[in-house]
N, C-alpha and C positions, 0 to 999 in steps of 0.2 A: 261238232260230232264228238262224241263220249262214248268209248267203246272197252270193254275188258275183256281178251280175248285168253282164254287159260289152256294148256296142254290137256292135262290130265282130269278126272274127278277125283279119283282116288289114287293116294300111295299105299305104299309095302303095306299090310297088316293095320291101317286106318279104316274109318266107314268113309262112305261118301260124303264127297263133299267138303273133308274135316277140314281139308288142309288148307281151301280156297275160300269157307265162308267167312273169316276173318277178311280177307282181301275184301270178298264179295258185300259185302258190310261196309267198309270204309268207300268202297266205289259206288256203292247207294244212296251212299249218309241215312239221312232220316226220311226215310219210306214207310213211317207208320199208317197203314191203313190205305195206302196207294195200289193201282193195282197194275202187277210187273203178269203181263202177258208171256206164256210159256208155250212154248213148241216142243213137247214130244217122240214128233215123227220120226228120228230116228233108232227111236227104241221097237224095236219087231218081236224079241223072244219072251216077253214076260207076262202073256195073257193065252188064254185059248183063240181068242180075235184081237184082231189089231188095236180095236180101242180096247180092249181091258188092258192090252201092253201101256197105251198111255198114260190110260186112268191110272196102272198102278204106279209108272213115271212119275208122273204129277203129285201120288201120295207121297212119294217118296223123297221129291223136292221140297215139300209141303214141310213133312216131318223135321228135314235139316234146318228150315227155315225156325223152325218153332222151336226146337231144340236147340238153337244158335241166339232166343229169344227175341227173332226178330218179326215184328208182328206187322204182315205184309199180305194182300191178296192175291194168291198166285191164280189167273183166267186160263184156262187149258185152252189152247185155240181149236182143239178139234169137239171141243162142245160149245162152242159159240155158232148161232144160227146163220151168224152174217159175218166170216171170218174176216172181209175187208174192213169191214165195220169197226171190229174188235181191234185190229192193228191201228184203226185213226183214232181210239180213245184211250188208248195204252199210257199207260205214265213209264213205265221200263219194258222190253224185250227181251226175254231170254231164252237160247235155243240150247239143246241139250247133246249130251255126246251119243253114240250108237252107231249107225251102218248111215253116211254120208250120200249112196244113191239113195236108200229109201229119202233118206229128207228134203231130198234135190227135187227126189220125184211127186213128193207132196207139195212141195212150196208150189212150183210149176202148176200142178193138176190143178192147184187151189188159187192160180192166180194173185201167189201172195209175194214174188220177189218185187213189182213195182213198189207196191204201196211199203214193203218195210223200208227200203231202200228210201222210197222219200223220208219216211216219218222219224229213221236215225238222223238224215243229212240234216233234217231241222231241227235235233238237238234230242231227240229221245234217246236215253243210255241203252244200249245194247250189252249185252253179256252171254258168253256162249263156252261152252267147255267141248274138245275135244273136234267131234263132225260140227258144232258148235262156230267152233273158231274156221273151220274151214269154210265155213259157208259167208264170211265176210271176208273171202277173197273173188279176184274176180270170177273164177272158176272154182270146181270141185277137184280137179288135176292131179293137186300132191296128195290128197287122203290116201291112208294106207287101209283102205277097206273093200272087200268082195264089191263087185257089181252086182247085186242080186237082182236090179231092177234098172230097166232104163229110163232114164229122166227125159222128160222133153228135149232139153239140153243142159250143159254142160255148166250153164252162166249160174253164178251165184249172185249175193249182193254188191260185190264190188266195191265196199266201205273202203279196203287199203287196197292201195295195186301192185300188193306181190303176192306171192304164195303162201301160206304156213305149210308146214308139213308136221301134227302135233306126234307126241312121243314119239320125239326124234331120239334115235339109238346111234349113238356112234358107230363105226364101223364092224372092228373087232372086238369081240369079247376075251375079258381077260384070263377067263376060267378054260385051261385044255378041255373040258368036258363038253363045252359050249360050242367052242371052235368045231371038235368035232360031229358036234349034234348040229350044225348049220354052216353047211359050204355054199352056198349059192349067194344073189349077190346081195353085199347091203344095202340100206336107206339108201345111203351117199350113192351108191354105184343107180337105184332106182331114178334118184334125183334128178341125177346127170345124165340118166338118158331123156328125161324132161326136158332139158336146157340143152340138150342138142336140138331138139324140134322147135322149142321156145327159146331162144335166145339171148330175146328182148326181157325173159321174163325173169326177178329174181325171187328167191327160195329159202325162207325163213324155217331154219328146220328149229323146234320149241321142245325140249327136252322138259324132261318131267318135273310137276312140281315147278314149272314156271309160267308167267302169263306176261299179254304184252298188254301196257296199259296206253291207250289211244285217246288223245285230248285234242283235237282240230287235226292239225297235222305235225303234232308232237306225238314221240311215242316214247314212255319206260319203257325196261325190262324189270318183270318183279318176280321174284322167288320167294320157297318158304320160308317163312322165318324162323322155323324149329327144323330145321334141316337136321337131321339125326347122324348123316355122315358127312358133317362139316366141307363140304367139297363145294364149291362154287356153281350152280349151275348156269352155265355161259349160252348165250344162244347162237347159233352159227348161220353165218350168211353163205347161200352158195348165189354163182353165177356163173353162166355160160365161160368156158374158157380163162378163169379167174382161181387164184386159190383162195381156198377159203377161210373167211374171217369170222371174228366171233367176238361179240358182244356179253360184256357182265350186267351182271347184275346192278340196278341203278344208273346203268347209263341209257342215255336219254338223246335220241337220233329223231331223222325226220323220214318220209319216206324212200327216201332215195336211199336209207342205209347207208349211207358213203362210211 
């Protein structure tokens, strides 16, 4: 199993994509002319109908791609006639960031979490950024996005078995202004009411401009490598009744986190 799973698409004042296609690139290697199956569905606001929101998705992956000169065929799965079809002839998977029920709720209605789920476990690379990354946990749980839609259920593909939670924000902000533009509670405090009902479950919160790199049951942590404000980005482990711990950069754990 080979999986890249990234927080963010974009940082402060970048396009899309800018910061991860170099990652995204070396986790492909040479994918000239191969074709990396892309999922959409969680983009909802950028068409007047739902497929022009993907079609313009899919341009827009398109564009990074060719601009990053990597010349790759990207398959939209919502214009594929036989979308099961299209996941068993895949050479890569890649699902995109947006609103994590809509995608939950398209995978489901489309009958697609069996078949991805097998066709990673036999070795096709998976890549996903943001609702992306949450959907190769067992559930869609930690996402920090509206319920606009309800999904059959809850099950995602269950590639790793813990949570992510992407752009994870620490608790406090450092700026007075901030502190008092938002009293209520943080990530951390959202978390942890997860892991009172889940116990058993543990809670990868993935801070910006970082991704977890997934090779069998090896995993990195990789950040950017132009970090602009030289600051480490650490990723932090939460668990039920546990203080929390936190993982650098380059370091290299199994799933158990220990």
């Amino acid at each position: 199993m080979k999986l890249l799973l990234i927080s963010n698409s974009t940082n402060y004042k970048e396009n899309y994509l800018d910061w991860c296609m170099p990652l995204i690139h070396e986790f492909l290697g040479d994918f000239t002319k191969k074709n990396i199956l892309f999922f959409p569905y969680a983009v909802v606001r950028n068409g007047a109908t739902l497929y022009d929101s993907y079609d313009a998705a899919t341009q827009k992956v398109e564009n990074c791609f060719r601009n990053f000169g990597l010349n790759v065929n990207i398959v939209p799965i919502h214009r594929a006639e036989n979308p099961i079809q299209a996941v068993n002839h895949a050479d890569a998977i890649m699902v995109s960031g947006g609103n994590t029920f809509h995608l939950v709720y398209e995978l489901h209605r489309n009958k697609l979490i069996e078949p991805v789920r097998r066709k990673v476990l036999e070795g096709t690379p998976y890549l996903g950024w943001s609702a992306g990354s949450n959907v190769a946990c067992p559930t869609l749980m930690t996402t920090n996005d509206m319920p606009i839609i309800m999904p059959e259920s809850f099950k995602c593909f269950d590639f790793v078995p813990f949570q992510i939670n992407p752009h994870y924000i620490d608790p406090y902000p450092t700026e007075v202004e901030d502190k008092l533009a938002h009293a209520g509670e943080s990530r951390q405090d959202r978390i942890e009411e997860f892991l009172c009902i889940n116990p058993e479950t543990t809670v990868v919160g993935l801070r910006e401009a970082t991704a977890l790199w997934v090779e069998n049951d090896k995993i990195t942590l990789k950040e950017f490598d132009k970090n602009p404000f030289h600051k480490e980005r650490k990723m932090i482990v939460l668990k039920h009744n546990c203080p929390s711990r936190e993982k650098k950069p380059g370091d290299t754990f199994d799933f158990a986190i220990n």
